[in-house]
Wavefront OBJ file of the C-alpha trace (Angstrom):
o trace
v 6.844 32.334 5.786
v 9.390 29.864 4.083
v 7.348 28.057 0.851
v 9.307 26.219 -1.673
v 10.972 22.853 -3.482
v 14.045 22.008 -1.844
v 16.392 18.902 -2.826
v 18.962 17.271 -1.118
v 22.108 15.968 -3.741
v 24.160 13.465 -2.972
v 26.444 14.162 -6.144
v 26.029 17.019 -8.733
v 23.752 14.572 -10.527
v 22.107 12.207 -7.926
v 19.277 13.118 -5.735
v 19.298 11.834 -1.966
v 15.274 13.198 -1.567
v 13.156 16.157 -2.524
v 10.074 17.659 -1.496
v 8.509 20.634 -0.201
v 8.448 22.633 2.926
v 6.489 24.874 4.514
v 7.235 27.064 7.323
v 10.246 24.579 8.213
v 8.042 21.600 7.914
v 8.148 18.903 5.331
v 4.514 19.741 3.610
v 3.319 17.568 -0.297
v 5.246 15.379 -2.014
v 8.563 13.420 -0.841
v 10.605 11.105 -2.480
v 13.993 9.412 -1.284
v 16.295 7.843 -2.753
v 19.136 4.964 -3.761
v 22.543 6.026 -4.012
v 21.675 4.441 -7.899
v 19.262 7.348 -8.221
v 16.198 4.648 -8.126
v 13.493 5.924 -6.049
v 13.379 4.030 -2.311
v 10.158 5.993 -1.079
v 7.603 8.499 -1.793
v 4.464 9.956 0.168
v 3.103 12.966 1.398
v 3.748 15.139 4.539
v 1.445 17.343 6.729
v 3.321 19.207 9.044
v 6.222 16.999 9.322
v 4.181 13.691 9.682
v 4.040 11.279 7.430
v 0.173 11.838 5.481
v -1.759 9.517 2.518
v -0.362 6.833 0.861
v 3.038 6.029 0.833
v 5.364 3.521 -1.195
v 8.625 1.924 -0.887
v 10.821 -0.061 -3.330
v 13.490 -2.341 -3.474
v 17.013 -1.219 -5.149
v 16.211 -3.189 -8.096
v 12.449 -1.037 -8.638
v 9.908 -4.303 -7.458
v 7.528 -2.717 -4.528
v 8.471 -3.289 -1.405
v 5.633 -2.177 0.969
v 2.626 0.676 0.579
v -0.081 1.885 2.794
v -1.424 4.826 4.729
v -0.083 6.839 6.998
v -2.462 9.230 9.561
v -0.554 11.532 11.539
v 2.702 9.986 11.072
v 1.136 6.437 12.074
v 0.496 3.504 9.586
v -3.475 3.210 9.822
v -5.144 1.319 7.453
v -4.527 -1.642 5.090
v -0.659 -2.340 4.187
v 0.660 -4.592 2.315
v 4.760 -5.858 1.545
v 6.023 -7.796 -0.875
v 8.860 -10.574 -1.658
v 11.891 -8.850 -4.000
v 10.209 -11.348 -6.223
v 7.322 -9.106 -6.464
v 4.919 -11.502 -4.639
v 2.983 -10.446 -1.689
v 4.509 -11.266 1.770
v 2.696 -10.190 4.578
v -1.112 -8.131 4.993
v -2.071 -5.988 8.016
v -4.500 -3.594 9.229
v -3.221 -0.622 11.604
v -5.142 1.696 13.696
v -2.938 4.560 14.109
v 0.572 2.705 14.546
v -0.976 -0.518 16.169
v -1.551 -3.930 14.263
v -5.496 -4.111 14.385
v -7.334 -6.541 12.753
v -6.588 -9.983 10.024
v -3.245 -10.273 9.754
v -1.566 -13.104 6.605
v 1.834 -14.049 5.696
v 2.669 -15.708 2.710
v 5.441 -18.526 1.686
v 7.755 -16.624 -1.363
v 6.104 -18.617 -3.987
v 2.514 -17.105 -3.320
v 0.815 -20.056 -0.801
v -0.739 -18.814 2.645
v 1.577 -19.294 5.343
v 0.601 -17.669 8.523
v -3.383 -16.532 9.344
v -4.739 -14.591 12.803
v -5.712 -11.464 13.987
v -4.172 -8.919 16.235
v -6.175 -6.189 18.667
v -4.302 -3.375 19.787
v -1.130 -4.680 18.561
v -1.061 -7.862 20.823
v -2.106 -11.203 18.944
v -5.477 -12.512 19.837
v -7.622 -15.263 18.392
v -6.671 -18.213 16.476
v -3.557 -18.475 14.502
v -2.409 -21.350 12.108
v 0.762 -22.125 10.470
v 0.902 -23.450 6.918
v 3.426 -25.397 4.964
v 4.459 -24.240 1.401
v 1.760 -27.004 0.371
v -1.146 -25.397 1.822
v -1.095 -28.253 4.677
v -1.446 -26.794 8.419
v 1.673 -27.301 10.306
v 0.691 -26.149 14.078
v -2.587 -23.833 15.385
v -2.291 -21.753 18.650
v -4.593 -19.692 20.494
v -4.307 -16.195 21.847
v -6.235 -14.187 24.315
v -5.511 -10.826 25.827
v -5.250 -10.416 29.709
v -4.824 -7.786 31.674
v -2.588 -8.454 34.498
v -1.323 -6.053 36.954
v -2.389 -2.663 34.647
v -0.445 -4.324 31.678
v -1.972 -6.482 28.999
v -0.430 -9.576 27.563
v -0.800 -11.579 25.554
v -1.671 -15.944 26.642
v -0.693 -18.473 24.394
v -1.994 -21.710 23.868
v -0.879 -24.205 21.174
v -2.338 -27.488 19.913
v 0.083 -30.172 18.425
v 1.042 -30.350 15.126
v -1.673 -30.797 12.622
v 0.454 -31.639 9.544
v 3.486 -33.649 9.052
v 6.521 -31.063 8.805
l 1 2 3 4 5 6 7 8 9 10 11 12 13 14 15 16 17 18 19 20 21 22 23 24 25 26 27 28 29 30 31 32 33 34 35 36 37 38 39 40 41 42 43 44 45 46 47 48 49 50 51 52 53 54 55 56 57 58 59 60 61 62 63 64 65 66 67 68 69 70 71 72 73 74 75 76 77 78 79 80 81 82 83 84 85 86 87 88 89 90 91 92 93 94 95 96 97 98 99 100 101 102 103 104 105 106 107 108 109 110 111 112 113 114 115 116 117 118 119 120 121 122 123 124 125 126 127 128 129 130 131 132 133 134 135 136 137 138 139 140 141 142 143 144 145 146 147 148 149 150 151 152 153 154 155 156 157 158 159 160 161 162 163
């Protein structure tokens, strides 16, 4: 049985990622990195999966994206982020699938894009946004099954805001 720290350099000084295995498999605490030697991504591994929380940043150190990870699947809340550091999109995953409220956001901070997806398929009622807060269009979604595969129908109203 194989336990221990094991790094992977890039140069004599600059780490490409570290982290532990176990018994061949990546097991704890991983981090990757830049070429810079800035830290891209960190998180934990069970048995070669990704496991827990994990976090990834842009070269220049702003967050770029965290959430869980169950069995090497996101599950859970995530969230990414503009380089400018302000939050982009929102999502809930049920083991690798988009489940649940879903929100995008324009790069200065104001709501941009609102619905829901179920099983990774959108459903519900979506609306578009302009960077004043106005909505630009609204569409519908519903999930069919047709022929053993489900899809998605779309259904869009005009415009409700002058673009």
């Amino acid at each position: 049985m194989v336990i221990g720290n094991i790094g992977i350099r890039v140069t004599p000084c600059t780490w490409k990622s570290k982290g532990y295995f176990k018994e061949g498999l990546r097991n704890g605490k991983w981090e990757f990195y830049y070429k810079n030697g800035k830290v891209w991504r960190e998180g934990t591994y069970e048995n070669d999966l990704e496991h827990g929380h994990w976090k990834t940043w842009y070269e220049n150190g702003k967050l770029l994206n965290e959430g869980d990870f169950v069995e090497g699947k996101e599950n859970g809340f995530w969230q990414q982020y503009y380089e400018n550091g302000k939050l982009k999109n929102e999502a809930n995953f049920n083991m690798g699938k988009l489940d649940g409220p879903w929100k995008s956001y324009h790069k200065k901070g104001q709501l941009m894009l609102i619905g829901e997806y179920e099983d990774d398929l959108k459903t519900g009622l979506w609306t578009r946004y302009n960077e004043k807060g106005q909505p630009l269009e609204t569409g519908s979604y519903k999930i069919v099954i047709y022929e053993n595969m489900l899809i998605t129908d779309h259904s869009q109203n005009a415009n409700t805001g002058k673009v």
